[in-house]
N, C-alpha and C positions, 0 to 999 in steps of 0.2 A: 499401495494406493490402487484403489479399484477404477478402471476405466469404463463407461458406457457410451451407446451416443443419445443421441438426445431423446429419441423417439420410446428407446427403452425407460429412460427416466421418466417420460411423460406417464409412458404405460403403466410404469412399476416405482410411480414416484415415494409411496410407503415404502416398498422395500430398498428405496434410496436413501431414504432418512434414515431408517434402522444403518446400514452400513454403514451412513458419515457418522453415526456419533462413537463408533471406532474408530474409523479411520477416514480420511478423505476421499470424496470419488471425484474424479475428472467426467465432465459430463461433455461429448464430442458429437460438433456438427460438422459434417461432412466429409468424416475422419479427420479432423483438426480441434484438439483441446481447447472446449469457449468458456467454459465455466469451472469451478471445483467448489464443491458440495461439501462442508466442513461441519462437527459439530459447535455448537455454540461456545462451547468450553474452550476447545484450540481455537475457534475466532479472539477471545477474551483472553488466550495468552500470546497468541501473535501481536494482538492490540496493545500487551502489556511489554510486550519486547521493543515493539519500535518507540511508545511513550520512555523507556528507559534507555533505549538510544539516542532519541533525540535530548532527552533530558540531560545527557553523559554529553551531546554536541554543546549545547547551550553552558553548562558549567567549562568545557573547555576553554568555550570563546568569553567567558568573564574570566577566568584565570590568565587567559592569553592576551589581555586585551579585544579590543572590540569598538567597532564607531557607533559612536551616540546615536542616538535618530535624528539631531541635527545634524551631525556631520555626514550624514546617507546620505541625507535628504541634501546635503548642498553638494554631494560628491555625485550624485545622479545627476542633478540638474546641469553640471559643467562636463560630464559626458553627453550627453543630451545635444546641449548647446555647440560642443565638436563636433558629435555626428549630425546635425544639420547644419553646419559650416560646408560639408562636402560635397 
């Protein structure tokens, strides 16, 4: 992973793009990591790793059981109702 700071990036923002579609750059203000400069391709498989985590959460919680959306929604409301009892 290639580190810049910002001002380089602004400078030399094409030869920033060229580097992220290898590999990722950290782009640093004030000597502290604010950005990472990614290709589109590793954006769309990060995007596809957490949709296939979360999708691996979701089958969990139907094979494990799970509350209805009415039963949230009245198990919210009687926490609710205790924390403003307080």
């Amino acid at each position: 992973m290639n580190t810049v700071n910002a001002a380089y990036a602004k400078q030399n923002f094409g030869a920033c793009v060229a580097d992220a579609a290898k590999r990722p750059v950290v782009i640093a203000k004030y000597g502290r990591p604010a950005v990472v400069m990614l290709s589109y391709e590793e954006y769309q498989r990060l995007n596809a790793l957490e949709d296939d985590f979360w999708l691996q959460r979701a089958q969990d919680a139907a094979s494990g059981g799970y509350l209805s959306a009415e039963a949230s929604d009245d198990f919210m409301k009687k926490r609710l109702a205790r924390a403003g009892e307080k």
